[in-house]
C-alpha positions as CSV (number, residue, x, y, z in Angstrom):
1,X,-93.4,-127.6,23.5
2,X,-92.6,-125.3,20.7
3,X,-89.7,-125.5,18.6
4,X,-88.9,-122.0,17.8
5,X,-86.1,-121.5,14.2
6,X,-84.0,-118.6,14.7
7,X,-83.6,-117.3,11.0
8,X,-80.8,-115.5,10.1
9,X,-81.8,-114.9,6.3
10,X,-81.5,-118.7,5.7
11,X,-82.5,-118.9,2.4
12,X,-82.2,-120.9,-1.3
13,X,-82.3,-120.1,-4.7
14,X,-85.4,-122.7,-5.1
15,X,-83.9,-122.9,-8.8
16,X,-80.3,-123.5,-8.4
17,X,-78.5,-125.1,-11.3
18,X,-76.3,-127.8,-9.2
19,X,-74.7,-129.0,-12.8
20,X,-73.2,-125.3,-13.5
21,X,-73.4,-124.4,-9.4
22,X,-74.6,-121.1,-10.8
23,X,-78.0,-119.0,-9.5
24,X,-80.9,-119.0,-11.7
25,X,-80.8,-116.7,-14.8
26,X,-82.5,-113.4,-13.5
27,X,-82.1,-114.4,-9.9
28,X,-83.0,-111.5,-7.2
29,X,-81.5,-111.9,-3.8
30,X,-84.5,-112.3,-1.2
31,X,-86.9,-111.3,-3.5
32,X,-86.7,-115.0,-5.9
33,X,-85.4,-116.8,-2.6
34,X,-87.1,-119.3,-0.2
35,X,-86.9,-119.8,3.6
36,X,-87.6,-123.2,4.8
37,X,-91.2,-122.7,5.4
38,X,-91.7,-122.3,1.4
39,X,-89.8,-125.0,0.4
40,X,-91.5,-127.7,3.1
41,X,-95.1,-128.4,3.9
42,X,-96.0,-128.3,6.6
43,X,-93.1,-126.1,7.9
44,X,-90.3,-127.4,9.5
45,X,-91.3,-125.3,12.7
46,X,-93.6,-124.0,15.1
47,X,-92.8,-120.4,15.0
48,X,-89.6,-118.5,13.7
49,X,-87.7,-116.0,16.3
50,X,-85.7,-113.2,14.4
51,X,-82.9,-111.2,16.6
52,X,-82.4,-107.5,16.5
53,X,-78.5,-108.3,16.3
54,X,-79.1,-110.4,12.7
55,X,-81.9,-107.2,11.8
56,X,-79.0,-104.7,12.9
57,X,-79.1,-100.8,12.5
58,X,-77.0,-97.8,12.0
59,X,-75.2,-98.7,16.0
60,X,-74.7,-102.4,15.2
61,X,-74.6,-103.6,11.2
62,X,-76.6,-106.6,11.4
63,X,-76.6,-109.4,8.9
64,X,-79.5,-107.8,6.9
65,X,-79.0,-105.1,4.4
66,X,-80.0,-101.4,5.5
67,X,-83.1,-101.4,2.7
68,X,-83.8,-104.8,4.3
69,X,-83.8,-103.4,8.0
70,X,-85.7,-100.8,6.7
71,X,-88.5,-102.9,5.2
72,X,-88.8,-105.5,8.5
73,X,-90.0,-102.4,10.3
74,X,-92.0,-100.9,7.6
75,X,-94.0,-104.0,6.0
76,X,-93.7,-106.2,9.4
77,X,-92.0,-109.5,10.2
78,X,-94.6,-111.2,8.8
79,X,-94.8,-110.1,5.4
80,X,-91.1,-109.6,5.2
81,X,-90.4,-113.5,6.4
82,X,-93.7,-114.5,4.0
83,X,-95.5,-115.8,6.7
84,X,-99.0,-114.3,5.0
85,X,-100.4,-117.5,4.1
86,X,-103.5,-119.0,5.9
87,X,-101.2,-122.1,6.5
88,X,-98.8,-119.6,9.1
89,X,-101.6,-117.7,10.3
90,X,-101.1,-118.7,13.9
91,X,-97.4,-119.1,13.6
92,X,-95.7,-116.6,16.1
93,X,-93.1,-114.4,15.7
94,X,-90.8,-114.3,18.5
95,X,-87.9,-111.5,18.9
96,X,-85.4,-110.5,21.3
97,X,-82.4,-107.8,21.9
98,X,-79.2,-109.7,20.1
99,X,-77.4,-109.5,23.1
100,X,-74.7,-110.8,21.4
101,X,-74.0,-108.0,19.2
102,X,-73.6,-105.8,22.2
103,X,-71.6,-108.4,24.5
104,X,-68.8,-106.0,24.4
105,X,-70.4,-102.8,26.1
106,X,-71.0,-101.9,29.4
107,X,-74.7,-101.5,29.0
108,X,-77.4,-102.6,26.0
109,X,-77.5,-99.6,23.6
110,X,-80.8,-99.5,23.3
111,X,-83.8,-98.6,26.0
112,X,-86.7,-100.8,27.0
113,X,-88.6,-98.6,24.8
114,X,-86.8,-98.6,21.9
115,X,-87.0,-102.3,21.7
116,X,-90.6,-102.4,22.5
117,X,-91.0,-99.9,19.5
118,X,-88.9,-102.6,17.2
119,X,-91.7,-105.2,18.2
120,X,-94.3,-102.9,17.8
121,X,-93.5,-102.3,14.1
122,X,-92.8,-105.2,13.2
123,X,-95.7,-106.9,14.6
124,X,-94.1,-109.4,17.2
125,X,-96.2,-111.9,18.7
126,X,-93.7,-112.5,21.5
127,X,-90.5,-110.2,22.7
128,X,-88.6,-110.6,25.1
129,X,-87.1,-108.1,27.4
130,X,-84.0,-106.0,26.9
131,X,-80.6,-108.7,29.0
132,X,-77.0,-108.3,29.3
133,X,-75.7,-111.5,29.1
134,X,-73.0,-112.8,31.8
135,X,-70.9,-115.3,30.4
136,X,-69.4,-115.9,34.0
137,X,-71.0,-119.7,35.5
138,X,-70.3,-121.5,38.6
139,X,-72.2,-124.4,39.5
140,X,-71.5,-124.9,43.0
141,X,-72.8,-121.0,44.1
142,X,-76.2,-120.9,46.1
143,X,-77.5,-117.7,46.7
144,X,-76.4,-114.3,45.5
145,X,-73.4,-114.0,47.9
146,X,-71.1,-114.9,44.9
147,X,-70.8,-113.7,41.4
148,X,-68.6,-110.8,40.1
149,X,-68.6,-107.5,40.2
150,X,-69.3,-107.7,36.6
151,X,-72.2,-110.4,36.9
152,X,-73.8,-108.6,39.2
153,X,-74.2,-105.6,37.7
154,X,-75.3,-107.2,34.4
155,X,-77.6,-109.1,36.4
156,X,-79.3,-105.8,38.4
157,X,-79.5,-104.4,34.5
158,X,-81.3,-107.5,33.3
159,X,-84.2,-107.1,35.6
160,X,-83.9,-103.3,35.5
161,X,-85.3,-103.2,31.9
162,X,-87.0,-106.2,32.2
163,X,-89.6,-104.1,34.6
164,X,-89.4,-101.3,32.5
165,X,-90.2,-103.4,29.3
166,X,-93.3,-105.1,31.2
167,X,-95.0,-102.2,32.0
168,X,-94.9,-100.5,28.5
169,X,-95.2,-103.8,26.7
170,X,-99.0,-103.7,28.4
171,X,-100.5,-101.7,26.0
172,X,-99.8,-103.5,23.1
173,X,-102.8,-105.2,24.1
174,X,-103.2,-109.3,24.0
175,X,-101.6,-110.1,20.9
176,X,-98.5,-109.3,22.0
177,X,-97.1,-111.6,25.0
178,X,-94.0,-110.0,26.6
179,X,-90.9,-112.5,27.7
180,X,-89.2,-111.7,30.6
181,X,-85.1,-113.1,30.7
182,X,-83.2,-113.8,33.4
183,X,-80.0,-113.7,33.4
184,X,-77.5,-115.5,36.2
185,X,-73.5,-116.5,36.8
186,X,-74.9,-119.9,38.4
187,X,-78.3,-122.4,38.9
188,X,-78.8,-120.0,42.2
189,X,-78.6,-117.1,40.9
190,X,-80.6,-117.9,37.4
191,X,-83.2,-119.3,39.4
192,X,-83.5,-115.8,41.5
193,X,-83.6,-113.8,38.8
194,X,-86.6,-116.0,37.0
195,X,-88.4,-115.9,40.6
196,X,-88.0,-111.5,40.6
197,X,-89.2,-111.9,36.5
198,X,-92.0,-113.9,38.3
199,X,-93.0,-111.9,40.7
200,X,-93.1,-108.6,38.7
201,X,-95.8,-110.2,36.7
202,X,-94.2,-112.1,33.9
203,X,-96.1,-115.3,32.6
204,X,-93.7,-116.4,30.2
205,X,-89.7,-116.7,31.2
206,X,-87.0,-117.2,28.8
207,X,-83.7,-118.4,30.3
208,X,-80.6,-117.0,29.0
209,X,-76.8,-117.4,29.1
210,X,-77.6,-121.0,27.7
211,X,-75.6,-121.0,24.9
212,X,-72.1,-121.8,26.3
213,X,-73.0,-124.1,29.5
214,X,-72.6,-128.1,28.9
215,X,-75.8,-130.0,29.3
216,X,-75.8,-130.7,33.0
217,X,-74.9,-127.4,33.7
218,X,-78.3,-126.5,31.7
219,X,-79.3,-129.4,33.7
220,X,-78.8,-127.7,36.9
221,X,-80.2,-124.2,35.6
222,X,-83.6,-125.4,35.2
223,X,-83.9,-127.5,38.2
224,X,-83.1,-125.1,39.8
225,X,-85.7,-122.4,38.2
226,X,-88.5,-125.0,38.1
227,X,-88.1,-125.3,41.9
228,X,-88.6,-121.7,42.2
229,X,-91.6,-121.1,39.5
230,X,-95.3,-121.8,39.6
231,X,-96.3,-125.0,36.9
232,X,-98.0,-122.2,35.6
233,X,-95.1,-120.0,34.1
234,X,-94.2,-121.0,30.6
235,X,-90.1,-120.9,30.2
236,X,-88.5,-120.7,26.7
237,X,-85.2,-121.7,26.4
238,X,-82.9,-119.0,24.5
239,X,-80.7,-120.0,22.1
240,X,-81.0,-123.7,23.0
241,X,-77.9,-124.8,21.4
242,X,-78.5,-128.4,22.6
243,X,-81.6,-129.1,21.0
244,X,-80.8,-132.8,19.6
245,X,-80.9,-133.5,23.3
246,X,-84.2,-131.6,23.8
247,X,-85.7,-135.0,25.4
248,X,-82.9,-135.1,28.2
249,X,-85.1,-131.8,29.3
250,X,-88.6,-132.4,28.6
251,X,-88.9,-132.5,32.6
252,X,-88.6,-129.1,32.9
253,X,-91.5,-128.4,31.1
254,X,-90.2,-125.7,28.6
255,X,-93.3,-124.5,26.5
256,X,-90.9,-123.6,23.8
257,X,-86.6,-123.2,22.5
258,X,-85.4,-121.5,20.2
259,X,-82.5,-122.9,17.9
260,X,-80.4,-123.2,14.6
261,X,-78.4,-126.2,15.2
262,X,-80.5,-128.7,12.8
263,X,-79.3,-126.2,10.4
264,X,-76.1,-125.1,11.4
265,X,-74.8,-128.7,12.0
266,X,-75.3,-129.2,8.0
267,X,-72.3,-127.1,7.3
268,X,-70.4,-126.5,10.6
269,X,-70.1,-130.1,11.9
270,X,-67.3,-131.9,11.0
271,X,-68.8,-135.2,10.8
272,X,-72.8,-135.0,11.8
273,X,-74.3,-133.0,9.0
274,X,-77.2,-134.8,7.7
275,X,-80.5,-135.9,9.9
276,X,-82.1,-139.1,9.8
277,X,-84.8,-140.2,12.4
278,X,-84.3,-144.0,14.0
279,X,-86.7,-145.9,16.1
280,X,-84.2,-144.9,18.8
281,X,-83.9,-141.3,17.7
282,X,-82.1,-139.7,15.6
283,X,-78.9,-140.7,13.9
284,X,-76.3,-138.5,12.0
285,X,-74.5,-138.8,8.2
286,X,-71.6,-137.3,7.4
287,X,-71.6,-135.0,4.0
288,X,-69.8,-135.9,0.6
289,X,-67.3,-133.4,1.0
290,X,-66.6,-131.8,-2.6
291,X,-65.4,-128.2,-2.1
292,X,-65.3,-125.9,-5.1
293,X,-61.4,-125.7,-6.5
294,X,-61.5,-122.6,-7.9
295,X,-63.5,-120.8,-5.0
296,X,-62.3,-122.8,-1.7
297,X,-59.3,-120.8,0.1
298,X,-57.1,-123.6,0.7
299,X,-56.8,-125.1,-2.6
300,X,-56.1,-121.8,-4.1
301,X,-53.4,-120.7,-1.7
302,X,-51.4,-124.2,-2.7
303,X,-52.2,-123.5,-6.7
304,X,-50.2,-120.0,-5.5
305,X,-47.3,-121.7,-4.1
306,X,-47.1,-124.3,-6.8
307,X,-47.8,-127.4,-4.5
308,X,-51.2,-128.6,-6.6
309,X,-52.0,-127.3,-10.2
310,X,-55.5,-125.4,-11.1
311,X,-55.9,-128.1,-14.2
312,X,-55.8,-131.4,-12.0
313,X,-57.9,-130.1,-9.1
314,X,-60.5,-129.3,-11.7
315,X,-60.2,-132.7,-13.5
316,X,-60.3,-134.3,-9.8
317,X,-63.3,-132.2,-9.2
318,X,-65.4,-133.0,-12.2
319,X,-64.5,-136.8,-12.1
320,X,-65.5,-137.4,-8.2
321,X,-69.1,-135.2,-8.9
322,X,-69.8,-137.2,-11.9
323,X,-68.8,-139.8,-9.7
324,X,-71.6,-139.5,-6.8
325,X,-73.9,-138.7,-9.5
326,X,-73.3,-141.2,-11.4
327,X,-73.6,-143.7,-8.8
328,X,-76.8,-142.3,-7.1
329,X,-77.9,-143.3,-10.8
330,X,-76.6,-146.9,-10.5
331,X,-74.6,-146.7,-13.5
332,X,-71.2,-146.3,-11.3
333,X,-69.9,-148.7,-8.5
334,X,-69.9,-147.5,-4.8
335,X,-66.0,-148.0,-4.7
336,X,-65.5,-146.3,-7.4
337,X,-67.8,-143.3,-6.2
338,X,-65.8,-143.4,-2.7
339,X,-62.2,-143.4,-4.1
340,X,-62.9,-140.5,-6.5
341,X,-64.1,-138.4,-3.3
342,X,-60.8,-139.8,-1.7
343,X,-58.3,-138.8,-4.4
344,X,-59.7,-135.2,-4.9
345,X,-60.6,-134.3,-0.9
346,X,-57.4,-135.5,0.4
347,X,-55.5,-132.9,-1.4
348,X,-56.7,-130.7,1.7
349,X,-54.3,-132.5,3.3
350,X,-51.3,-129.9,4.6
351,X,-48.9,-132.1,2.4
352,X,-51.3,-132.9,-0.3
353,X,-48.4,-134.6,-2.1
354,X,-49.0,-138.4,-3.6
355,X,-48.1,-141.0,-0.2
356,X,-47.9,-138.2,2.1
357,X,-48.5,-138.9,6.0
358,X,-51.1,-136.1,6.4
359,X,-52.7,-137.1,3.0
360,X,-53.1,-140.7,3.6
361,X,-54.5,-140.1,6.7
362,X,-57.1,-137.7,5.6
363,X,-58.2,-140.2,2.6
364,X,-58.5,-143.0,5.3
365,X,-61.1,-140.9,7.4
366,X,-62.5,-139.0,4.3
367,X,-63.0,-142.8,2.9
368,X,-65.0,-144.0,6.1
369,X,-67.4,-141.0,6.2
370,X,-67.8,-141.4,2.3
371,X,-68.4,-144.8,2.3
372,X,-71.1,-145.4,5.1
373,X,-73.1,-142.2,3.5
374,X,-73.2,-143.4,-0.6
375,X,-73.9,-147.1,1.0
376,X,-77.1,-146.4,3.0
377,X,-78.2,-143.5,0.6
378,X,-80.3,-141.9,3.5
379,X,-81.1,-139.2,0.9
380,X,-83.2,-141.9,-1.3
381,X,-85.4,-142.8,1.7
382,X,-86.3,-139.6,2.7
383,X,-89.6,-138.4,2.0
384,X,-88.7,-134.7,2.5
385,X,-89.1,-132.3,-1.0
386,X,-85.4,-131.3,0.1
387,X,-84.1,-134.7,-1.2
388,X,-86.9,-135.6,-3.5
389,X,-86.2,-132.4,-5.5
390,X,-82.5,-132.4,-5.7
391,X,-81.8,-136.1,-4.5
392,X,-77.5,-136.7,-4.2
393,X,-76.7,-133.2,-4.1
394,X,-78.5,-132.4,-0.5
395,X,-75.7,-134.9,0.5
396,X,-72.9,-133.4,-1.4
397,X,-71.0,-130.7,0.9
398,X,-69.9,-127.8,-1.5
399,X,-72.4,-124.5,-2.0
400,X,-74.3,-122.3,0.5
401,X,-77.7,-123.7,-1.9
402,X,-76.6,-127.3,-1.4
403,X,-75.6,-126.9,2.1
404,X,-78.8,-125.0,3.8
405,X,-80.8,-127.4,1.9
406,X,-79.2,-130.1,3.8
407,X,-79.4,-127.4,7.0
408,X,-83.6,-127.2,5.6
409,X,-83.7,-131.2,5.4
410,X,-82.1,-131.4,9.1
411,X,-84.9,-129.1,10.5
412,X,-88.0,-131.3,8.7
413,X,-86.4,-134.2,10.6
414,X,-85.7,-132.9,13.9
415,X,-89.1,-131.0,14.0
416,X,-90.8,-134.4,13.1
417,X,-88.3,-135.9,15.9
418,X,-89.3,-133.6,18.5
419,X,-93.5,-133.7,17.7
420,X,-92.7,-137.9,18.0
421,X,-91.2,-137.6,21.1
422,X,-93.8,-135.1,22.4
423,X,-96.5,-137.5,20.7
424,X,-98.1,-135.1,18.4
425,X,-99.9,-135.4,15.4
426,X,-97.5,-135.7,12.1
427,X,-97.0,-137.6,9.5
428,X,-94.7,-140.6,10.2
429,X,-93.4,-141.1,6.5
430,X,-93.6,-138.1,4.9
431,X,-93.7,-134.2,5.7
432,X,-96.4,-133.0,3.1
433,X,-99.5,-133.7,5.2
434,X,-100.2,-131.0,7.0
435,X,-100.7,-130.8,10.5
436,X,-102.6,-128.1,12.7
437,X,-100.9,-125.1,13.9
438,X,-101.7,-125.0,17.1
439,X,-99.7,-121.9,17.4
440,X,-101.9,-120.0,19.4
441,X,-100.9,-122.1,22.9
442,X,-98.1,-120.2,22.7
């Protein structure tokens, strides 16, 4: 089983100054960034999927830059992701449509062919065909009597292009392994539409419309598609956004998912935002919340109103950094360390006035998370260059460089997590040892 990162330009200034939180003198965006691949070794992936949606164009803006677009498709996904190295050479390259960016229309606003073109100049590995996502789900529906007008026609449009985009994807020749997606509104009807992909021809399934469903309604989706499939057909879950639970579906047999939680948990979870791999799985830390006063939005709308003043939230700032640093350093006490995190995060508070209700109750819980993270010090046992290179600060929630280097420290751990569980070769204690590709089973 593959683990798939779906990149979205995730990437650090490799020289960072985290005393001045300022980019490196010189710095070029892109160009003098890293992704996660060039910062770890061996990469924290199998194989890195990149969306049409995040690549955008002149119909749907994307998250890349029009020069940037414009250089995927000229140089290739490779060279643009820097995936040239002998040490990637049999790491795929999956793509699909972004069917997200085009949720909102009645039909996908490109053709089967246009999207095989996008694979084609970029040099794809894998693509997968052209969906319409239905959000609709109902777990109790058997069959295709059911479903809405609107499912159904989304679902009829699915497998539409998706035999359109079979046949032309066969002369790209062998190095290019078409995807087909099925799309449903319930297990039934997901399980039809892989069965159709199936029987048109398709080796290799991904299921869609995961995003949103609970676990045992994902449960119920591939049960239901693995009693319909030949062993034989490889199934890739799309946009897997449950992959710390990736064991829970091992039984299905998915050759590969796709995902960006390890990363996106780093920044966007309230409490679970940095990885740390147990005996019994994995286990979650909660960051050192420190937010910029001058740049975050809250702090600056009470400075307006005249409820906290620009001068003390800067004094607060500096003294609860200096604080976590100094203590990572042993030269200041844990309590100390905690309470200086307290007094300066808890005027987030929506009364951030001294003895306030809301204010002593976010210093309580801010105290708790604090405390249990600066004890243990996960970041000092981890054998990851993340946290041997910039040590306390991978911890420290603040700046985009701080942050995805937490989200880049997550995906070494849960890549390691899931080759353990799957019991391939890796190094137990550390990440540098490299480790074969093995890309190519793909």
């Amino acid at each position: 089983m593959k683990f798939i990162f779906a990149d979205s330009l995730d990437v650090v200034d490799p020289n960072y100054d985290f005393a001045s939180d300022s980019f490196a003198p010189g710095r070029k965006a892109y160009w003098g960034d890293r992704y996660p691949h060039e910062m770890m070794n061996p990469a924290p992936y199998d194989g890195v999927l990149v969306s049409r949606g995040i690549v955008g164009d002149h119909r749907f803006p994307g998250k890349y830059s029009s020069a940037q677009s414009m250089r995927f498709r000229r140089v290739g996904a490779r060279q643009f992701l820097r995936l040239e190295a002998p040490r990637f050479a049999s790491m795929p390259i999956f793509g699909d449509s972004g069917a997200f960016s085009y949720v909102q229309e009645e039909k996908p606003p490109y053709t089967p062919t246009e999207l095989l073109e996008f694979y084609a100049d970029a040099g794809f590995t894998h693509g997968c065909s052209l969906d319409h996502i239905i959000f609709d789900f109902d777990r109790e529906t058997h069959g295709l009597v059911a479903g809405s007008d609107h499912a159904r026609r989304r679902f009829d449009i699915t497998l539409e292009n998706a035999r359109e985009f079979l046949s032309l994807a066969r002369d790209l020749g062998p190095s290019f392994s078409p995807i087909g997606v099925a799309q449903g509104w319930s297990p039934s009807s997901v399980a039809e539409s892989a069965a159709r992909l199936e029987k048109m021809g398709y080796t290799y399934i991904a299921i869609g419309g995961l995003v949103p469903l609970r676990a045992e309604d994902v449960h119920r989706c591939l049960h239901a598609v693995r009693g319909r499939l030949s062993w034989d057909t490889r199934i890739h879950l799309l946009g897997f956004a449950k992959a710390e639970q990736i064991d829970d579906f091992a039984r299905y047999a998915p050759t590969s998912f796709d995902s960006t939680s390890p990363l996106i948990r780093a920044f966007k979870d309230s409490k679970s935002n940095y990885y740390v791999e147990t005996e019994t799985g994995l286990e979650y830390y909660a960051a050192v919340r420190i937010p910029q006063a001058i740049e975050n939005p809250r702090f600056m709308r009470a400075v307006k109103v005249g409820s906290l003043d620009s001068d003390t939230l800067l004094r607060l700032e500096r003294h609860a950094l200096e604080s976590v640093r100094g203590y990572d350093r042993g030269t200041v006490q844990l309590d100390t360390a905690v309470e200086s995190v307290c007094e300066y995060g808890s005027l987030l508070a929506d009364d951030p006035s001294a003895g306030s209700r809301s204010r002593l109750k976010l210093a309580a819980e801010i105290r708790i998370a604090t405390a249990r993270t600066l004890k243990d010090r996960p970041w000092a046992r981890c054998p990851c260059e993340i946290c041997k290179q910039v040590s306390v600060e991978v911890v420290i929630f603040r700046s985009s460089n701080r942050n995805k280097r937490r989200g880049f420290h997550n995906l070494g751990v849960f890549f390691e997590h899931v080759q353990r569980l799957l019991g391939k070769e890796i190094a137990r204690d550390s990440f540098q040892i490299p480790r074969r590709a093995g890309a190519a089973e793909c």
